[in-house]
C-alpha positions in Angstrom: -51.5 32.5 -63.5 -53.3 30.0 -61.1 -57.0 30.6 -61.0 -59.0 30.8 -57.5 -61.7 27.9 -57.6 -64.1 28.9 -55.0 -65.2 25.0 -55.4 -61.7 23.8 -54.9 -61.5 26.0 -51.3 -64.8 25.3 -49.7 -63.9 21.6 -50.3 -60.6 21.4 -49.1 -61.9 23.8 -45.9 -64.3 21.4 -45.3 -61.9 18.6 -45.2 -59.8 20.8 -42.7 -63.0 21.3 -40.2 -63.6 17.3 -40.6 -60.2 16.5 -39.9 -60.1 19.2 -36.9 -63.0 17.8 -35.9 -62.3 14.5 -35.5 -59.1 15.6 -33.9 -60.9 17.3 -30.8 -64.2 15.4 -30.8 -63.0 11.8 -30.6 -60.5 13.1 -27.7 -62.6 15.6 -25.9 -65.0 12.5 -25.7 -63.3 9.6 -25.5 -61.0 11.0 -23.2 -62.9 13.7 -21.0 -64.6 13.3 -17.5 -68.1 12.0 -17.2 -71.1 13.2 -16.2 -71.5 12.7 -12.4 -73.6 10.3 -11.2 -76.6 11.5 -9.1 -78.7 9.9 -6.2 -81.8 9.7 -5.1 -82.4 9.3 -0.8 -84.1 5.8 0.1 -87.8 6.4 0.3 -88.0 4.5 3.8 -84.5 4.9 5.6 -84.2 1.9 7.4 -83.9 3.7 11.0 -85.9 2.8 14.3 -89.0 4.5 15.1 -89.0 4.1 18.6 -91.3 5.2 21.1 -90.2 7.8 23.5 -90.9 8.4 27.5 -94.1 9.2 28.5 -93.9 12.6 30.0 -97.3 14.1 32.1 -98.6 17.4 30.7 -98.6 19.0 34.5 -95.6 21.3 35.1 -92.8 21.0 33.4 -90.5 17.4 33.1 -87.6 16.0 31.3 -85.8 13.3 30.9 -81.8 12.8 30.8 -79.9 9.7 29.9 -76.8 9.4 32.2 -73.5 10.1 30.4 -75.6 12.8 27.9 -75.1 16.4 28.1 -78.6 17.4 27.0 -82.3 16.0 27.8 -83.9 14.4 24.8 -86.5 14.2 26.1 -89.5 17.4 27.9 -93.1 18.1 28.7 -94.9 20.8 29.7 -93.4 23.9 29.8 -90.4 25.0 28.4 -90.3 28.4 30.8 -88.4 28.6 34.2 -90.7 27.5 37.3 -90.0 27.5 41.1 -87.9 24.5 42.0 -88.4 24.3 45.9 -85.8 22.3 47.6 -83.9 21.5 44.8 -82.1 24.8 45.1 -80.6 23.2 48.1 -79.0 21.2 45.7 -77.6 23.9 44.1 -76.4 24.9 47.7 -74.8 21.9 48.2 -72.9 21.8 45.0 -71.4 25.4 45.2 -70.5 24.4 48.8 -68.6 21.4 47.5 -66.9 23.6 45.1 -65.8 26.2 47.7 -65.0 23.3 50.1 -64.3 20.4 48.6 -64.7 17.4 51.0 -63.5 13.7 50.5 -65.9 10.8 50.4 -66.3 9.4 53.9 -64.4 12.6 55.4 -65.9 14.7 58.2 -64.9 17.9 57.1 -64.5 21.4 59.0 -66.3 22.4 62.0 -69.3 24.6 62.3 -70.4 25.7 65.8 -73.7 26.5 65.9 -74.1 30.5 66.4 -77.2 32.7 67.1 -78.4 33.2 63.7 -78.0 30.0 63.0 -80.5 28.9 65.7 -82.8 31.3 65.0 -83.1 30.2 61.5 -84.6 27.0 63.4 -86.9 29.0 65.5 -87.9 30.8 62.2 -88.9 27.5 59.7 -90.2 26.0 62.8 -92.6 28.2 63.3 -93.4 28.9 59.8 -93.9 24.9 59.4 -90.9 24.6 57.0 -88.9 21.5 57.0 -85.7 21.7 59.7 -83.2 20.0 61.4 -83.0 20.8 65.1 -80.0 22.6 66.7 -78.7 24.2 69.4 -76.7 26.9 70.7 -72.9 25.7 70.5 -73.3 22.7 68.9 -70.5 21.1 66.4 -71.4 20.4 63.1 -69.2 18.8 60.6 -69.4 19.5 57.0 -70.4 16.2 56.2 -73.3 16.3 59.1 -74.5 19.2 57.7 -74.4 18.1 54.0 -76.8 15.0 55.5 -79.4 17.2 57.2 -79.3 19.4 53.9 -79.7 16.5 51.6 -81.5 14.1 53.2 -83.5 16.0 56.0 -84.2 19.3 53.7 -83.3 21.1 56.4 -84.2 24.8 55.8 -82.0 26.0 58.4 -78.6 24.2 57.4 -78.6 25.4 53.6 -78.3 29.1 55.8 -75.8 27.6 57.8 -73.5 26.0 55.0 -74.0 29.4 53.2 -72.7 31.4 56.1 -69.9 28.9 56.8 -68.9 28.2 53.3 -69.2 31.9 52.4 -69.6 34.6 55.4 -73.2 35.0 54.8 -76.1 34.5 52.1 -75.6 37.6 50.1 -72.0 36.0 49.3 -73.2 32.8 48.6 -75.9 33.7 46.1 -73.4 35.8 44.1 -71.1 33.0 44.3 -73.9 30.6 42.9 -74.6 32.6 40.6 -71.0 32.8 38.9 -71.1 28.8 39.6 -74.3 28.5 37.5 -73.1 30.7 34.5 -70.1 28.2 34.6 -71.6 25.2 34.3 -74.4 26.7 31.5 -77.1 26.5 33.3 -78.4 29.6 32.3 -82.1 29.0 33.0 -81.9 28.3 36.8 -81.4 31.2 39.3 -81.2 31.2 43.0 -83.0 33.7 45.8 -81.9 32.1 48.6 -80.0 28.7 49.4 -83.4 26.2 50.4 -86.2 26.9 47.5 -88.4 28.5 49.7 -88.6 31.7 47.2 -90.2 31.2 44.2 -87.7 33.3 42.7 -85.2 30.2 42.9 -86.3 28.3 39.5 -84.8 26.8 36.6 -86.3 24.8 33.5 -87.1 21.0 33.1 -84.4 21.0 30.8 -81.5 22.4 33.2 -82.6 21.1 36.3 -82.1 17.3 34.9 -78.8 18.3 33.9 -78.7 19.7 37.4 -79.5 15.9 38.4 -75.9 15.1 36.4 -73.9 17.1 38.2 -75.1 15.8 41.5 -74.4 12.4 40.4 -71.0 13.4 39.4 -70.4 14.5 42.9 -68.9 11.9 45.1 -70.0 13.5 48.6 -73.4 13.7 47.5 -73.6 10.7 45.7 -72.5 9.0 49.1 -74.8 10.5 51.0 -77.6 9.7 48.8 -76.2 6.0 49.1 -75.8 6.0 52.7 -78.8 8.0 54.9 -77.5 8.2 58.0 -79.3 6.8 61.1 -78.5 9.8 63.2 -76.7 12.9 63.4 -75.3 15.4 66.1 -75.8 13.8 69.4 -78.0 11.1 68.0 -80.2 13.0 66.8 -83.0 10.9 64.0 -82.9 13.1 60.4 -85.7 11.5 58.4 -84.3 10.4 54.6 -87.2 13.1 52.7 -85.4 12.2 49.4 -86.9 8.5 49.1 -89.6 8.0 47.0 -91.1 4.7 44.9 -87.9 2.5 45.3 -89.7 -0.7 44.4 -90.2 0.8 40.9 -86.3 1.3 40.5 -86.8 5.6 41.9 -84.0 6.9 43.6 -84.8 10.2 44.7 -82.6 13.0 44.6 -84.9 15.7 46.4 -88.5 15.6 46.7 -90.5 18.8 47.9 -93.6 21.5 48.1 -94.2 24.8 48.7 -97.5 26.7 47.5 -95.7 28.4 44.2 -94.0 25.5 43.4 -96.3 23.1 44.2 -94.3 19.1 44.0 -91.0 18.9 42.9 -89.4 15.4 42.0 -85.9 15.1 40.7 -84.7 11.3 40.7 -82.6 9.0 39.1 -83.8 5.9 38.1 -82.7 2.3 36.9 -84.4 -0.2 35.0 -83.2 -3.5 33.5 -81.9 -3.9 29.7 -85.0 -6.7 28.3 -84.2 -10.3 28.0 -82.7 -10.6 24.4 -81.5 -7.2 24.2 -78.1 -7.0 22.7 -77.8 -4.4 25.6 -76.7 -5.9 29.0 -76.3 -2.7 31.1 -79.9 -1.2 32.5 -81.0 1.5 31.3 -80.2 4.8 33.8 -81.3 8.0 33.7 -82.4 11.4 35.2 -85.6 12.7 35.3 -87.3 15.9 37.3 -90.8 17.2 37.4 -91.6 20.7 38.7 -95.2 22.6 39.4 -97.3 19.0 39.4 -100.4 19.7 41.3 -100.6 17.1 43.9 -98.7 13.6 45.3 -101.7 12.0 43.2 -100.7 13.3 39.9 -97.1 12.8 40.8 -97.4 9.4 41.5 -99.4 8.6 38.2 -96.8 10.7 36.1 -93.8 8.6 37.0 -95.0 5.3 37.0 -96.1 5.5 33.7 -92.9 7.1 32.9 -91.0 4.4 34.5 -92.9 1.9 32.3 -92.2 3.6 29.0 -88.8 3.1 29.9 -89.3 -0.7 31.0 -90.5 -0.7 27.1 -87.3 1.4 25.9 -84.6 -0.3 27.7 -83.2 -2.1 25.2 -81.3 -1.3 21.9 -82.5 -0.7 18.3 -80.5 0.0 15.4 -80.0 3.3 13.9 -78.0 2.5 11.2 -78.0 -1.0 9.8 -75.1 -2.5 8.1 -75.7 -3.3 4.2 -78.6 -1.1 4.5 -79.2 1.2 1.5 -79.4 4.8 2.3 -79.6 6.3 -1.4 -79.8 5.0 -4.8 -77.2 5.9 -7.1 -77.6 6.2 -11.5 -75.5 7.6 -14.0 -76.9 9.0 -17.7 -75.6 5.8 -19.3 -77.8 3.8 -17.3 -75.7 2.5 -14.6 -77.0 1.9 -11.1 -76.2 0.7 -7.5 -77.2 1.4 -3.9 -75.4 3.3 -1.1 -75.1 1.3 1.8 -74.0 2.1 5.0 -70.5 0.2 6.3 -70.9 0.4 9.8 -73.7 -0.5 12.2 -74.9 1.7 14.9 -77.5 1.2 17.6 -79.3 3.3 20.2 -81.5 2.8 23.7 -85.0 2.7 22.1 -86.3 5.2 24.1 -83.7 7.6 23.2 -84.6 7.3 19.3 -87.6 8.3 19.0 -86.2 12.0 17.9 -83.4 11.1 15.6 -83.1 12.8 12.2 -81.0 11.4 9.6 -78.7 13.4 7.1 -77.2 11.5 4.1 -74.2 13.0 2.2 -72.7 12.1 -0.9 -69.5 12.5 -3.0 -69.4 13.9 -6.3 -68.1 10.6 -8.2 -68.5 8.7 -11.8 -67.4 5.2 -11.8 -66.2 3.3 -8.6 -65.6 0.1 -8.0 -67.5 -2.4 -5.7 -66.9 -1.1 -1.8 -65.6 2.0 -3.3 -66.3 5.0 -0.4 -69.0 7.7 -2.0 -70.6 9.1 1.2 -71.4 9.3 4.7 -75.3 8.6 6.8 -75.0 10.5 10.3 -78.1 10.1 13.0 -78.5 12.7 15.6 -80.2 12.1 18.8 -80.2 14.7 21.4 -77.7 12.1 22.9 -75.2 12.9 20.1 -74.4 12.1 16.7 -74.2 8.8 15.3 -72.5 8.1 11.5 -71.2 5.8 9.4 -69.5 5.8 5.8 -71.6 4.6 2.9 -70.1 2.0 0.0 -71.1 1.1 -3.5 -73.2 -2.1 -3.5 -71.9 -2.8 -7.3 -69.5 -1.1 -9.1 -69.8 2.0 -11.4 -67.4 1.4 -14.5 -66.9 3.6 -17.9 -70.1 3.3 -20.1 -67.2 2.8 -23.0 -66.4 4.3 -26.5 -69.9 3.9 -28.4 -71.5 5.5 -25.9 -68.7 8.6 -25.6 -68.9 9.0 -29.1 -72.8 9.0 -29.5 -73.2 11.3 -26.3 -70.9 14.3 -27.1 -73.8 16.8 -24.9 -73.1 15.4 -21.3 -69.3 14.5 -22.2 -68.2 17.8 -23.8 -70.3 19.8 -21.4 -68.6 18.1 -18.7 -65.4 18.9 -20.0 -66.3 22.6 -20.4 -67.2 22.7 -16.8 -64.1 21.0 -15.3 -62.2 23.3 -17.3 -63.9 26.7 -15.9 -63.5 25.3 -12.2 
């Protein structure tokens, strides 16, 4: 009978955990995933710090670039403040959209009624701006618009509201449906002129107020064109004008005692020589509640020239520029660098935040795709991939083998995903 050698066994079981070993340690290493490489953010991320407008501390103001959806760009308050005769604006646009007119067309009729003569009698004698009329007069559309626009009249924002819409109790309810549908939640309207201070909107709507103006093609004439006389000759002065020689186009320009001066403008001003920019710089910019003509004045001149200084273009994300720096736990490195170069006005940058996102990866070769930089500006997002500087490759056999810890544990992982 064979005898049990317990020398024999533990021996030849020992051989069998060697061999088994070997049989799943040299693959499991040699063959499993790596350990992912990690990355560290650049310290200084190679984006433009550029100076933004100069907004007054009066009021409320903001600033919009044309073709933007939001202001990047506001001072003062953020709360809604009386806006004076830029509710006529508002009139004029839910007009427009009730009654759409044609650039250069006349428009409808209006023949001047009672009420609408004794809104005259009523702002005259209250010294509020107007537009004289009589009894029986004809008014276009378009001649009305002008006197609206242009002369502030008082009395013809009533009159478009009652010709547009039957009466003023109509119109507001229709402005305020027109409002909701555009988003501008912040501005209301009490009556069609501005002369309540219950008509009032934020810095922040009201320049996107100034958008849809621009967008309009009847107003946008008008502001273009001032007329040099209405119904029966008669002289409307152009109250929208305001600092022209400084590149000002003003939109409407106002006061009443709650308000105090209202300014919403557009404005141009001319890309610097060198720039890779050629187009000028245009944008939108209102202020509401400043205290005097004075302060005005100061306010957006020294807005203007902040934007003489931020007219051109600086980069936001520089090609070849390294946006993280990449290692692995066998001592491999390289950069992140972005692909694709993207630039900005300067004065619209001055607010961008940058977000850098990366792949999970181990190896990759040289230009090999591992991530993505996106800047945001109140103006939009701007992004572009990122690439490996230098490639990533296997760290190789020896170092497999002597590193079973990050190798197996990797494995162990992928296998529980």
């Amino acid at each position: 009978m064979a005898t049990f050698r317990v020398g024999r066994f533990l021996g030849v079981l020992a051989g069998a955990v060697a061999i088994l070993a070997v049989g799943v340690y040299a693959p499991a290493t040699l063959l499993g995933p790596l350990p992912a490489a990690s990355a560290t953010p650049a310290d200084s991320l190679p984006t433009a710090d550029a100076a933004g407008p100069v907004l007054g501390e009066n009021g409320a103001s903001a600033v919009i670039l044309s073709g933007d959806t939001a202001p990047f760009a506001i001072g003062g308050s953020t709360d809604p403040l009386p806006m004076a005769s830029i509710a006529k604006l508002v009139t004029a646009l839910v007009v427009l959209d009730a009654k759409p007119l044609e650039p250069g067309a006349a428009g409808e009729t209006r023949v001047i009624g009672t009420e609408d003569y004794q809104d005259y009698i009523d702002y005259s004698r209250d010294g509020a701006r107007t537009v004289v009329v009589f009894p029986n007069e004809k008014w276009t559309q378009r001649e009305m618009l002008q006197a609206l626009i242009l002369g502030s009249s008082n009395n013809h924002a009533d009159t478009l509201a009652r010709w547009a819409f039957g009466g003023v109790d109509a119109y507001l309810a229709a402005a305020s449906s027109w409002l909701a549908e555009q988003g501008l939640d912040t501005i209301s309207v009490a009556d069609t002129n501005g002369l309540s201070p219950e008509s009032r909107g934020t810095a922040a709507d009201v320049t996107r107020l100034a958008a849809l103006v621009q967008a309009e093609p009847v107003i946008a004439e008008i502001l273009a064109n001032p007329p040099s006389a209405l119904v029966n000759n008669r002289g409307v002065t152009n109250t929208t004008a305001y600092l022209a020689e400084d590149g000002v186009t003003g939109i409407s320009r106002s006061y009443t005692d709650e308000a105090g001066v209202c300014l919403l403008f557009t404005a141009s001003v001319p890309a610097p020589a060198g720039s890779t920019e050629t187009e000028p710089l245009t944008f939108s910019a209102v202020y509401l509640g400043s205290p005097d003509y004075d302060t005005l004045e100061a306010d957006v001149r020294a807005l203007m020239a902040s934007a003489a200084a931020g007219a051109g273009t600086v980069p936001l994300i520089e090609k070849g520029a390294t946006y993280a720096t990449i290692s692995t736990p066998w001592g491999a490195t390289a950069s992140a660098v972005a692909i694709t170069p993207q630039e900005r006005r300067a004065w619209a940058t001055h607010d961008a935040s940058i977000d850098v996102q990366l792949d999970d990866f181990s190896t990759g070769s040289v230009g090999a795709i591992v991530g993505s930089v996106t800047v945001a500006t109140t103006g939009g997002e701007h992004r572009s991939r990122l690439q490996l500087d230098r490639a990533i490759t296997d760290p190789g056999a020896l170092w497999r083998l002597t590193n079973p810890v990050p190798v197996i544990g990797t494995l162990l992982a992928s296998l529980q995903e």
